[in-house]
N, C-alpha and C positions, 0 to 999 in steps of 0.2 A: 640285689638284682631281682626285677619281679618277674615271673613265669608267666605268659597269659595262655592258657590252656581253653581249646577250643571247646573239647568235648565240654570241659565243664560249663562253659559259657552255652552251649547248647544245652544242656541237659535243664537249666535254668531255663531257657524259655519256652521250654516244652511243658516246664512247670506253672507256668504263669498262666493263667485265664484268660481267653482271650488269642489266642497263637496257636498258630497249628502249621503242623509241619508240611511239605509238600513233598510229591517223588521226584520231581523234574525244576530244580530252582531257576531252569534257563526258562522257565514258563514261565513265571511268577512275572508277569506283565501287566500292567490296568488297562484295562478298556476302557475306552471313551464314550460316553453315551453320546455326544456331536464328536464323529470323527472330522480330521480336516478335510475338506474339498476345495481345496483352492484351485480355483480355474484361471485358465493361462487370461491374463487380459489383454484384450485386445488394442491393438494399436491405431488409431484412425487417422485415416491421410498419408501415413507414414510407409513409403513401400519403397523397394529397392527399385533402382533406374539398371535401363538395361546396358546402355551403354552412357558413356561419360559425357558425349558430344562436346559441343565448343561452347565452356562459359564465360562471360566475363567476371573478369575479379580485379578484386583490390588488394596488392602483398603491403603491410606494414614491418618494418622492422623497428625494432626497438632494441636500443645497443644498452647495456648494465652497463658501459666505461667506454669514454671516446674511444671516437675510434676518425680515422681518413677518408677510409672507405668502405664502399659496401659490395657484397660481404667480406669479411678481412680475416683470415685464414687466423685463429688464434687466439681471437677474441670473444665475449661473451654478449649475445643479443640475441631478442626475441623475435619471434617469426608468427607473422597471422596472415590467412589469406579471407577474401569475402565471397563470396561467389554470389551472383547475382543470375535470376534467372531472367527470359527474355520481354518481362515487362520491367526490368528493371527491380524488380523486388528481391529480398533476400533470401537466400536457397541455405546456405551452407555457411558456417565462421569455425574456419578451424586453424587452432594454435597448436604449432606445430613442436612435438616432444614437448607441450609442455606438463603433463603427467609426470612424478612422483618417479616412475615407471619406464620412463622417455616414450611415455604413447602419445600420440595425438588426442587433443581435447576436442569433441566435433560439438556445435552446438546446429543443431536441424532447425527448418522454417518451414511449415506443410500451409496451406492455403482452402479455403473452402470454394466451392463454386461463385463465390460474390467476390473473391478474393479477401475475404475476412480473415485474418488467424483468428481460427477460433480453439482450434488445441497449439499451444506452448510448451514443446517437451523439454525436459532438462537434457544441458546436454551429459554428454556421456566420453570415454575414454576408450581408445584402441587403438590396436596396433597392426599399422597397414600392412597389407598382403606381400609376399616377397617381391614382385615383380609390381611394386606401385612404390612409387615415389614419397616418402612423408611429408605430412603438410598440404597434400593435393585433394581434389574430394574426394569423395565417398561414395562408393555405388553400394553396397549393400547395407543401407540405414535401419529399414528394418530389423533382419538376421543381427546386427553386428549390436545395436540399441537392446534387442532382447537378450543378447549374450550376455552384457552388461548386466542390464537391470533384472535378471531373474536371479539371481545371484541371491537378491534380498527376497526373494517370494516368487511364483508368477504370476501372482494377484495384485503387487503393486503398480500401479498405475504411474508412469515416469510423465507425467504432463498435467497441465492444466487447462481447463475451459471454460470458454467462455458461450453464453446462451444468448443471444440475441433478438430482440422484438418482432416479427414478422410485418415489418413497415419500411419506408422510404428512410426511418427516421435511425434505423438497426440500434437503437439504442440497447446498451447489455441490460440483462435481465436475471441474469445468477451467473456468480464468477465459484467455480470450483476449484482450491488449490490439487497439487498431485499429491497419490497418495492414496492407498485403499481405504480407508477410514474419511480421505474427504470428497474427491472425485469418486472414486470407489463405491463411494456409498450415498453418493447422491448429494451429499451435505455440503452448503457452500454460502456465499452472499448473495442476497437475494435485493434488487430493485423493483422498487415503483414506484410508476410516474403518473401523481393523478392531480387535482387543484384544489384548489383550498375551500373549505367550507365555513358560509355564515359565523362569526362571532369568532373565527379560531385564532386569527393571527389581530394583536394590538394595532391600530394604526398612529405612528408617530408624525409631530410634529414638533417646528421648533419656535419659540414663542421670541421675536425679535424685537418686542417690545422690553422685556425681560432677564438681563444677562442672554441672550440667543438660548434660553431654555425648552430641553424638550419636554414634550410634555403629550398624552395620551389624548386623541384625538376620536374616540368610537375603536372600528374595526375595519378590518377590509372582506368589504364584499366576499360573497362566495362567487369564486372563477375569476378572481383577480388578481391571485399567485400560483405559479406553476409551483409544484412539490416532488421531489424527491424523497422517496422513502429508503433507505436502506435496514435491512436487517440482519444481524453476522449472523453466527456458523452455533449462537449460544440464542438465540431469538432477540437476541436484544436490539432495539428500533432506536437507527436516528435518521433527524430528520433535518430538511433542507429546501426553504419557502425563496423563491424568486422573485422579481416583479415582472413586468413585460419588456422591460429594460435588459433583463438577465441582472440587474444587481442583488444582493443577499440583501436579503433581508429581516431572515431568521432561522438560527438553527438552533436546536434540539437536541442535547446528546441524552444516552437514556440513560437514569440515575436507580428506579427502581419501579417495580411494576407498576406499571403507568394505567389507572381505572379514573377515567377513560382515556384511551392511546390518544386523541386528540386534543386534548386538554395541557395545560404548562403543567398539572403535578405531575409528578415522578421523571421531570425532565430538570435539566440544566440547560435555562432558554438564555440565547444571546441574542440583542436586538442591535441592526445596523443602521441608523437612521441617518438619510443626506437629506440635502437642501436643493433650492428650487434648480441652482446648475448642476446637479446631479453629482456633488463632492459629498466625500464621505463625513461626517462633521461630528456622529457620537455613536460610541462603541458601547450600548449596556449592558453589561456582565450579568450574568446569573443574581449575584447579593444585588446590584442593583433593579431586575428585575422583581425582586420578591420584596423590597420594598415599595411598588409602586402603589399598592393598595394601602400604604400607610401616608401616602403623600409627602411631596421633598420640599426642597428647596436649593438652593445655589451651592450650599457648602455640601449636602451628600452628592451632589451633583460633583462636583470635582471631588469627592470620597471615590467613588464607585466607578464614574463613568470614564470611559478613553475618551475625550475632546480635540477636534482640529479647527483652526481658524486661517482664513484664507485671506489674500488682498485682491483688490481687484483687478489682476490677473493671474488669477487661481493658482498663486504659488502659495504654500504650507508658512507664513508665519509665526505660525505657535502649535505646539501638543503638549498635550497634560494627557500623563498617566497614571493611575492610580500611584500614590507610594512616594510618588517621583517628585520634583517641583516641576514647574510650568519651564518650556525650552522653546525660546523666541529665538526666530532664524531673520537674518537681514541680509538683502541682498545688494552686489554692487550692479554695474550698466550690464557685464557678462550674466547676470542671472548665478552668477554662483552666491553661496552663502558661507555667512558665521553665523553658530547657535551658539547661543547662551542659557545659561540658566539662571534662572529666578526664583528664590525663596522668599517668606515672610522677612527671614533675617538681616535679606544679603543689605551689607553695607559699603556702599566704593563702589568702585568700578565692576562691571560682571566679568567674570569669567568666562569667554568664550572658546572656541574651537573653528576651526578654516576649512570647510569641504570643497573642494575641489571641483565633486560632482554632485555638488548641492545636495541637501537635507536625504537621509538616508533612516 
């Protein structure tokens, strides 16, 4: 059996270089050179109602095992009420006991003066006051939300926001998740909305002389496509070119530092090219983009590209997808279809399939 002797274990480190002893070991504490100052964060929009008044709501039950009736003394079902405030918008969604805990789950809805949500708080968990009903709403959202969530800090931030444009158009402008580190700290997605510049975006066309091949036509004009820019929470930029139709026409995801941000390097560009009735007709992936400066032909063409061909009355019958074979759709007098598939190989009769609710 071994002895573990204090003294001696002290006299040893008294020995050692480096250590020194102290008179008071309940001192022996580190300071901080940044102590914490978490400050309480504030909660916007979000304040306690004084009294309850008359709202309208929506009870949902939802029953775990039939049942007859509702409610049925003995059996197991879920209880949600909605409250709606007097424009008809949503106040309040609380599922009632359904907490871990048997607390009510409240999820809050606060409004800005345009009636925007612009903060989206998480909801939160509590247990209604003795003389209130569970499952009813909630007057004290504030107090009862901070109860909750200071728990974990009183810096955290239990909501998200959103920032919005100062125009007719209120389009967002930086979305903040919750969170002291994202809301908290200012850090979030950030939009803009501005138009395309001389030489940026390819203009496609499809050449109907030629297998219906598309093919590189110049550019589009500068202020020919509206663009959306987005950039996350990490700086990284994608991007998203429209026509005046609203249809895609290219996006951008961002692959690595992009010199210069306007330009296809350091992107992963997808081109969406349709035809003169405005269908979608060729899908060109990233590999197929970066082959265009080596120039194609028909077989990379079906390599690379997504293909749609139409009859003349804009129904789908054929798509080719990379990988895939070619899947020919035929239809009867109802407009419904069967696809089949087509390979270099097939021999006999195709193989098809019977959709109901036509090509999918």
């Amino acid at each position: 059996m071994k002895i573990f002797r204090i003294h001696s274990l002290l006299s040893l480190l008294l020995a050692v270089p480096g250590y020194i002893s102290v008179a008071q070991p309940g001192g022996n504490i580190p300071v901080s050179d940044s102590p914490s100052t978490a400050v309480q964060a504030p909660y916007p929009g979000l304040v306690n109602m004084a009294n309850p008044g008359k709202y309208n709501y929506i009870q949902s039950i939802t029953p775990d095992q039939p049942m007859q009736s509702l409610p049925a003394s003995g059996y197991q079902y879920r209880q949600q009420r909605d409250y709606f405030d007097g424009l008809g918008r949503p106040l309040q969604s609380i599922q009632r006991r359904a907490h871990a805990d048997g607390n009510d789950i409240i999820q809050v809805h606060v409004y800005d003066s345009l009636g925007r949500e612009r903060y989206q708080y998480l909801p939160y968990a509590n247990q209604p006051f003795a003389n209130q009903v569970p499952g009813t709403i909630q007057l004290h959202v504030n107090t009862m939300m901070r109860n909750f969530y200071d728990l974990s800090g009183p810096d955290e931030a239990p909501y998200s926001r959103t920032d919005y444009e100062a125009s007719v158009l209120s389009r967002p402008l930086k979305q903040l998740q919750p969170g002291r580190a994202w809301v908290g700290g200012n850090r979030g997605v950030r939009n803009l909305f501005r138009f395309n510049t001389q030489g940026e975006v390819m203009l496609w066309n499809i050449d109907r002389a030629l297998h219906a091949k598309p093919y590189v036509n110049g550019t589009y004009s500068a202020g020919e496509l509206s663009v959306t820019e987005t950039t996350d929470e990490d700086g990284r930029i994608n991007q998203e070119f429209k026509d005046k139709d609203g249809r895609l026409v290219l996006q951008k995801r961002y692959v690595n530092n992009p010199v210069p941000y306007y330009a296809h390097t350091g992107y992963a560009c997808t081109y969406y090219v349709y035809d003169d009735q405005g269908r979608l007709r060729f899908v060109i992936p990233p590999q197929g983009v970066n082959n265009v400066p080596l120039g194609w032909d028909v077989d990379p063409i079906r390599e690379f590209c997504y293909s749609y061909e139409y009859d003349r009355r804009g129904r789908l019958i054929e798509r080719k997808i990379p990988g895939k074979a070619v899947e020919e759709f035929v239809y009867d007098d109802r407009s419904l279809a069967a696809t089949a598939t087509r390979s270099k190989t097939t021999n006999g009769p195709l193989p098809f399939m019977m959709a109901m609710t036509g090509p999918s």
